[in-house]
C-alpha positions, 0 to 999 in steps of 0.5 A: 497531464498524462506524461506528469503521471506516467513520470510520477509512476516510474519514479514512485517504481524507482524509489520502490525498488531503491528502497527494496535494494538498500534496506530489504529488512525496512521494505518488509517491514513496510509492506507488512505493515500495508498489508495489516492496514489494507487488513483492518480496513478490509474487517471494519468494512465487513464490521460496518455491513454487517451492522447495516444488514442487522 
């Protein structure tokens, strides 16, 4: 079970940095659009306790 993880970790690096190589426009592109996700979770979470503390 942990060497399945550890293959399934390089391999999720290896995939990473193939698609930075081949397509840096597209890899930006993603990583923008993860940074807005984690952003909008991160306000709605601060929305919700917000609305328990009132």
């Amino acid at each position: 079970m942990a060497q399945a993880k550890k293959i399934l970790i390089y391999l999720f690096i290896v995939f990473a940095l193939y698609t930075i190589i081949t397509s840096p426009d597209r890899a930006g592109d993603l990583v923008r659009m993860a940074f807005q996700g984690i952003s909008t979770a991160a306000n709605g979470l601060g929305d919700f306790m917000t609305q328990i503390v009132n």
